[in-house]
N, C-alpha and C positions, 0 to 999 in steps of 0.2 A: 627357463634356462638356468635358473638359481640353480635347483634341483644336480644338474650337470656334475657339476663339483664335487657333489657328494656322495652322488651313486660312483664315480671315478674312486672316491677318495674308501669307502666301502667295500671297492672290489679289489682295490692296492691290500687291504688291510684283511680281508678275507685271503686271498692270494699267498700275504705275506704269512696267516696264520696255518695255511693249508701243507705249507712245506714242512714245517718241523713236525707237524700231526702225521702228515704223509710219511717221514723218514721214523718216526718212531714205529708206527705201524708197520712198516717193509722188515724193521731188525726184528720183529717182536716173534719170528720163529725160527733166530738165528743163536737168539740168546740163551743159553742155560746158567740156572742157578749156584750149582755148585761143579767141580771138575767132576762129579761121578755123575752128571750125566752131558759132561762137555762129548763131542767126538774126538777122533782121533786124529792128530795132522801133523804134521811136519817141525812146524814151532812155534812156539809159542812169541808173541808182543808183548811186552809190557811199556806200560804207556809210563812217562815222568808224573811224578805230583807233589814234587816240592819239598823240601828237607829243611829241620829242625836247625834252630842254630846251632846246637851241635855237630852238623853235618852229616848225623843220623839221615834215615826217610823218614818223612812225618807218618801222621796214621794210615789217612789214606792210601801212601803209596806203599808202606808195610802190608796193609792187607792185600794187595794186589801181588806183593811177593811172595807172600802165603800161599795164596793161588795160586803163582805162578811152579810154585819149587813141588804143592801137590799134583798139579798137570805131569810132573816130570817123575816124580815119585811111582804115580801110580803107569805109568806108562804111555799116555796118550800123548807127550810130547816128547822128541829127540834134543830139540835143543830151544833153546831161549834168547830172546835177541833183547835188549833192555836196550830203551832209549828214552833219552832226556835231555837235558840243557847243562851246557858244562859252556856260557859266554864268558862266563869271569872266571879267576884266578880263582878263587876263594868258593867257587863254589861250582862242585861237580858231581852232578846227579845222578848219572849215568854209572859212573866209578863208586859210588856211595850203592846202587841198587846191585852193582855183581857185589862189592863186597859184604852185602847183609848175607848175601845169597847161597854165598860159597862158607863164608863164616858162622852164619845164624841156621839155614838152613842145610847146609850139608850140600848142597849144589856142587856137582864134579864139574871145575873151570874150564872144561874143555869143554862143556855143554854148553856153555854161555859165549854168546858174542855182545857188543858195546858198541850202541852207537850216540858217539858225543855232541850231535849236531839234531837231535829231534827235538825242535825247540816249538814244535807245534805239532799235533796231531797228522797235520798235512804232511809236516816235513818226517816226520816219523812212516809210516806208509808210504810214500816215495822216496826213500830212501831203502826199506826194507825192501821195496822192489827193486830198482838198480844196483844197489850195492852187495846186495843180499842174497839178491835174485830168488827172494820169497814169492810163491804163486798161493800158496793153501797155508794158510794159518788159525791161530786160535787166539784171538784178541784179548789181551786180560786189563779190565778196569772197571769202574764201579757202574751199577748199573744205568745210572743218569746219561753218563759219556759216551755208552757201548753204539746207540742207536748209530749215532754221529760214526763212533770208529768205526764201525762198521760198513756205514755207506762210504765214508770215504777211501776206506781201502780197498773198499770192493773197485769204484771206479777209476782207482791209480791199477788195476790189475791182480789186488790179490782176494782169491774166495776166502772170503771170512766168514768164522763163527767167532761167538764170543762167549766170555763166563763172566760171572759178576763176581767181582773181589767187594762187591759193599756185607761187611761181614759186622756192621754195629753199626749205631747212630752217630751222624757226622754232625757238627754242630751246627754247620753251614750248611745242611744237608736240603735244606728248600733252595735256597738261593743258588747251589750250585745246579740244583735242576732247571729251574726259570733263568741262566744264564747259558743252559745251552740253547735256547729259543734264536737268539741272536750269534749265538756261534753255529747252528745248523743255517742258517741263511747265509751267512760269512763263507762257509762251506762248498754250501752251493754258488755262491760267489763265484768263490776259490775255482772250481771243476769246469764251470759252464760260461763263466765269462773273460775274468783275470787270473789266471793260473798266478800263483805266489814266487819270490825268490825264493829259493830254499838253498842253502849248502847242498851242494852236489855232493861231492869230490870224487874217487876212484874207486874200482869195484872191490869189495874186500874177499868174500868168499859164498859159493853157492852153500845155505844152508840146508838144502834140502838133498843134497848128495851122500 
């Protein structure tokens, strides 16, 4: 009977290791390397990742607007929806990611839309779908992240492909992979058991019109 406990505790722990193996495995022929061999879609995501004290985008989230402005450059996307975390006064992610965009990259602002409430992957993807009324998109973030955005946008309703904006060595670049382990299960959480609050609010505009 000792036994009991462990084969239980064995098959929790297998189980729990099976999902993010599983979720990375499902994105692995969603995902392209660079935009010249992304498909073509409607609009592009870009995911938040945090800004420099200056209120810059750090590296991370600079390379992902790299990708994002050559998605749109070379054709395969119409417009861009940037979303991120704008909870405090002093700091607005979303506002800092159109303006590299339009300033750094040459981005025509009417191509760009801003959502100031994606303060998590979840809430980013349900949001791009109600407010946005995104159904087909092109996910842009580093390749670690993608498996994750990917499944979960898919099941808030929208078909995703993804590109990887990992375009150099991150410093943190282990730890941010072995930290979605526990945000792919969070995930699944999220979808299949407790759905998250997230900032709703009102519909803004069909981007796919």
């Amino acid at each position: 009977m000792r036994l009991v406990p462990s084969v239980v505790a064995v098959i929790v722990i297998a189980t729990l290791l099976a999902i993010p193996v599983r979720t990375f495995v499902s994105a692995r022929d969603k995902m392209a390397l660079s935009p010249e061999d992304a498909p073509e879609a409607p609009v592009a995501i870009v995911f938040g990742a945090g800004l420099r004290r200056d209120g810059k985008p750090s590296d991370i989230l600079r390379d992902r607007l790299t990708v994002a402005a050559d998605l749109y450059r070379q054709g395969k996307v119409k417009r861009i929806l940037v979303s991120g975390d704008n909870r405090f006064e002093a700091y607005n992610e979303p506002q800092a990611m159109h303006d590299a965009l339009v300033e750094e990259f040459g981005v025509d602002p009417g191509a760009l839309a801003v959502d100031y409430a994606g303060r998590r992957t979840y809430d980013t993807c349900a949001r791009a779908r109600s407010l946005w009324a995104v159904e087909d998109a092109i996910l842009v973030t580093q390749a670690f992240h993608l498996p994750r955005a990917i499944w979960t946008c898919e099941r808030l309703g929208i078909r995703s492909a993804g590109v990887s904006a990992s375009l150099q060595p991150y410093a943190k670049g282990t730890s941010f992979l072995l930290r979605e382990i526990p945000a792919i299960l969070r995930a699944w959480w999220d979808i299949y058991v407790v759905p998250p609050k997230h900032v709703e609010g009102e519909f803004e505009e069909d981007l796919t019109a």
